[in-house]
C-alpha positions as CSV (number, residue, x, y, z in Angstrom):
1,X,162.9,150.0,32.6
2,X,159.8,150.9,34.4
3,X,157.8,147.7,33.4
4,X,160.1,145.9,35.3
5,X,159.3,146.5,38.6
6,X,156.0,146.4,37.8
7,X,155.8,142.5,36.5
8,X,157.8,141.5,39.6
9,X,155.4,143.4,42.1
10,X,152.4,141.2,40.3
11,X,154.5,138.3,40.1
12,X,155.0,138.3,43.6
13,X,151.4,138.8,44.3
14,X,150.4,136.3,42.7
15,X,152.7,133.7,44.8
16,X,151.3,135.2,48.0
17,X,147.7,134.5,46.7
18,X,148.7,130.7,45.5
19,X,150.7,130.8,49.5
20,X,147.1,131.8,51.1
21,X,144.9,129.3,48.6
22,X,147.4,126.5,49.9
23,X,147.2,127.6,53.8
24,X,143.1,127.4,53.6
25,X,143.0,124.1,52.0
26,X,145.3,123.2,54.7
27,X,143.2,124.0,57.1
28,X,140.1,122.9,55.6
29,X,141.4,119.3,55.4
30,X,142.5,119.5,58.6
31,X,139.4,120.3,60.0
32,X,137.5,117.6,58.2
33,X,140.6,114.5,59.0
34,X,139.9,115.9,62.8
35,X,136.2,115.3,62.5
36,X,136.7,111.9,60.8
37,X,139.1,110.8,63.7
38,X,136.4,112.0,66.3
39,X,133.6,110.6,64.4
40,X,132.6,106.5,65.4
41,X,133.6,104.1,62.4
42,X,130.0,103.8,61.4
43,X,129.1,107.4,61.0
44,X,132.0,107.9,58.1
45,X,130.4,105.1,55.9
46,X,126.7,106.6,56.7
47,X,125.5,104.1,59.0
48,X,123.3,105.3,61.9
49,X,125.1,105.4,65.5
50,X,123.1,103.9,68.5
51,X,123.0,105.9,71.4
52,X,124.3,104.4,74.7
53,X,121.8,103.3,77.5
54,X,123.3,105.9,79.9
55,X,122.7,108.6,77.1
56,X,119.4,108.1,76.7
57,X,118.8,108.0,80.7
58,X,120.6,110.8,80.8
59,X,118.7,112.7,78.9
60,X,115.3,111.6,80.3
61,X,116.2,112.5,83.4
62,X,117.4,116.0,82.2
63,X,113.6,116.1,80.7
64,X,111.9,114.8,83.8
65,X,113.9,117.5,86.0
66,X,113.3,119.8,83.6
67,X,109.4,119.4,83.9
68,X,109.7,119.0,88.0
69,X,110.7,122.7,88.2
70,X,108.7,123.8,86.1
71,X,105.8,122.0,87.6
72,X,107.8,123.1,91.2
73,X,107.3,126.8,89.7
74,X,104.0,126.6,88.8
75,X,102.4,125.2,92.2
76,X,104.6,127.8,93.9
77,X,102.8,130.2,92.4
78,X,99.0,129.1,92.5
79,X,99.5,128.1,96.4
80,X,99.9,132.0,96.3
81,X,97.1,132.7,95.1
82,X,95.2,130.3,97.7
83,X,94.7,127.4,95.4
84,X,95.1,124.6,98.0
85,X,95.3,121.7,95.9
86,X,98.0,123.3,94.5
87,X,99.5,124.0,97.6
88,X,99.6,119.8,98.2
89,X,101.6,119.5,95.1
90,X,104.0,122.0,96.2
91,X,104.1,120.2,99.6
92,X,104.8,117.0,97.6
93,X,107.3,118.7,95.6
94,X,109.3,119.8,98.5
95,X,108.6,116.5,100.4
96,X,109.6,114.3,97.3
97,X,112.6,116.7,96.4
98,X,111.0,116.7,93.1
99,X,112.6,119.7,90.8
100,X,114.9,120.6,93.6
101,X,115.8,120.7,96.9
102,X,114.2,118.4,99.4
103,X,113.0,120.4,102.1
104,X,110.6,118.4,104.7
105,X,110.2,122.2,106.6
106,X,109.2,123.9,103.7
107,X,106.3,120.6,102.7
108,X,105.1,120.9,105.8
109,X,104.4,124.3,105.1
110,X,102.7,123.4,102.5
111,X,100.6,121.0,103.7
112,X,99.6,123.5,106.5
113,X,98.3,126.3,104.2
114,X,96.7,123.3,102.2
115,X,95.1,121.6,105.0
116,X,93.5,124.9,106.4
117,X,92.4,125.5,103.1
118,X,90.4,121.6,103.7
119,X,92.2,120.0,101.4
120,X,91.8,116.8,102.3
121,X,95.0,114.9,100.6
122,X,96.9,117.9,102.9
123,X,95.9,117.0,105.9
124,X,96.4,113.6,105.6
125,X,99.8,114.8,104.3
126,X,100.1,116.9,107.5
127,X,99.7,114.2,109.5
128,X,101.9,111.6,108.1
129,X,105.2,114.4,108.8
130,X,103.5,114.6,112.3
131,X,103.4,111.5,113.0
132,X,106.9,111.1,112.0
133,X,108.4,114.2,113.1
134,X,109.7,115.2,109.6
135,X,109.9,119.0,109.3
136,X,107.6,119.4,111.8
137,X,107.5,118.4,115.5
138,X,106.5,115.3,115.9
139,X,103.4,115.3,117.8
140,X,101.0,112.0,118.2
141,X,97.8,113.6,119.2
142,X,98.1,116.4,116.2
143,X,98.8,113.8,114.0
144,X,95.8,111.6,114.5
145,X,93.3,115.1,114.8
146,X,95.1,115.7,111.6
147,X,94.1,112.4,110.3
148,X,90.8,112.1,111.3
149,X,90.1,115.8,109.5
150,X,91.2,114.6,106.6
151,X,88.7,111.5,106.8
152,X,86.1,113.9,107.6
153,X,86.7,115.5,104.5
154,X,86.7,112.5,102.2
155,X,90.5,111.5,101.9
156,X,90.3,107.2,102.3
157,X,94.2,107.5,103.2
158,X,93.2,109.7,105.9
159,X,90.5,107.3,107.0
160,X,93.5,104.6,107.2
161,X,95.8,106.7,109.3
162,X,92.9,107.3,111.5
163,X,91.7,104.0,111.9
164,X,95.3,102.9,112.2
165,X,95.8,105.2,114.9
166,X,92.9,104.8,116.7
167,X,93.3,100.7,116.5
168,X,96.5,100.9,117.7
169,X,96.3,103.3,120.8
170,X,98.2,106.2,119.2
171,X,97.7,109.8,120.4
172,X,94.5,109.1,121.7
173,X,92.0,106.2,123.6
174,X,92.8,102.6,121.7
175,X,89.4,101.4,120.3
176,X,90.4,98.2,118.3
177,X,86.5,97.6,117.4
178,X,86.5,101.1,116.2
179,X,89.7,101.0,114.5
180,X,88.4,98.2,112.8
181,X,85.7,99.4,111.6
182,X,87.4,102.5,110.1
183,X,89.9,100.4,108.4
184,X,87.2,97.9,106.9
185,X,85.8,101.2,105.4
186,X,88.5,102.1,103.9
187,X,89.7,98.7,102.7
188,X,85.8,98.5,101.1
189,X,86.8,102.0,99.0
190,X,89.7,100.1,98.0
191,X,92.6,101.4,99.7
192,X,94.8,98.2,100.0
193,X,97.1,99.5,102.9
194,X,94.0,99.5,105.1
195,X,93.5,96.1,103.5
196,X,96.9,94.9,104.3
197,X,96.9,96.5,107.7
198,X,93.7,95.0,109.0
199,X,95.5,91.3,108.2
200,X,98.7,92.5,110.0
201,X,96.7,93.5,112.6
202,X,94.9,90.5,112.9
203,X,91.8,91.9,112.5
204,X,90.9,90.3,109.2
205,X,87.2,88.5,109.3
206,X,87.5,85.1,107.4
207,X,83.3,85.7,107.1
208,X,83.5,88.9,105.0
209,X,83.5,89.1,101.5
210,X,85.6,92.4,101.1
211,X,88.9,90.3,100.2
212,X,86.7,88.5,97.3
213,X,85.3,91.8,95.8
214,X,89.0,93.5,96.1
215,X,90.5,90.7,94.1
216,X,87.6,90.8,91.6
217,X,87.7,95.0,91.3
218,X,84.6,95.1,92.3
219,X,85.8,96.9,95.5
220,X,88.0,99.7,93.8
């Protein structure tokens, strides 16, 4: 009499172990008809799926913001420590909005500590926001002091500004032969805004051969 509860206690465990078995395969096919049904028609018969256009330009730009804060980061930290090139990346950063948020107060800043550091590219930076009241106050005569530093200290886009500046009558004394002649200089170490600009100007000399030397790269 005593077997007999015994056989039925292992009978019915073994019909709750077949009842488990049966509830995981369940759930195992389940899972894999759901990834199926997600899955494109050409990745269940092996073949390899294309990504979208907007995918992969989604994912560069992830990667290109990705390496403008950490390129943000790193300029933040050598303008501390007085490297002034530096601090004109950060300025360009900011300006840019490049890796963040753009801030034309903050580049200006930037370009400040640069450009009384004598960077060159910073002042010239300097005095493009002055000029144009971005971030800073807008202030004609700083701007083209700004600019002529920066030509002083080698920076051909600062020569433009300058020569532009000083061409046109623009926080200072107009001195078109002067203006000219800075212009022509930097159009000869082949910066083509001053090129353009002298011809919108109307300062362009049919006689000189700069125009012929740009064209052949002999200029640049």
């Amino acid at each position: 009499m005593d077997a007999v509860p015994g056989e039925a206690y292992i009978e019915c465990y073994r019909i709750s172990l077949e009842i488990a078995a049966m509830r995981f395969l369940t759930s195992v096919v389940f899972i894999a008809a759901a990834g199926l049904m997600a899955a494109p028609a050409s990745a269940q018969y092996g073949q390899k799926v294309e990504r979208t256009q907007a995918e992969i330009a989604l994912e560069q730009a992830t990667q290109n913001l990705e390496k403008d804060r950490a390129g943000r980061t790193e300029a933040i930290k050598a303008c501390g420590t007085k490297d002034y090139e530096a601090c004109t990346k950060l300025g360009d950063y900011y300006r840019k909005g490049w890796g963040g948020m753009q801030d034309y107060k903050l580049a200006g800043e930037a370009y400040r500590k640069a450009c009384n550091g004598k960077n060159a590219a910073g002042c010239a930076s300097l005095a493009y926001l002055t000029n144009k009241g971005d971030g800073v106050e807008q202030d004609l005569a700083q701007s083209r002091l700004l600019y002529k530093k920066s030509c002083d200290l080698g920076e051909v886009s600062g020569c433009a500004g300058y020569g532009n500046m000083v061409f046109a009558g623009k926080g200072g004394a107009k001195n078109v032969a002067e203006g000219t002649r800075i212009l022509q200089s930097a159009c000869d170490d082949g910066y083509k805004w001053a090129c353009d600009r002298i011809t919108g100007l109307a300062a362009y000399d049919p006689n000189d051969d700069t125009w012929e030397r740009l064209k052949d790269g002999a200029g640049r």
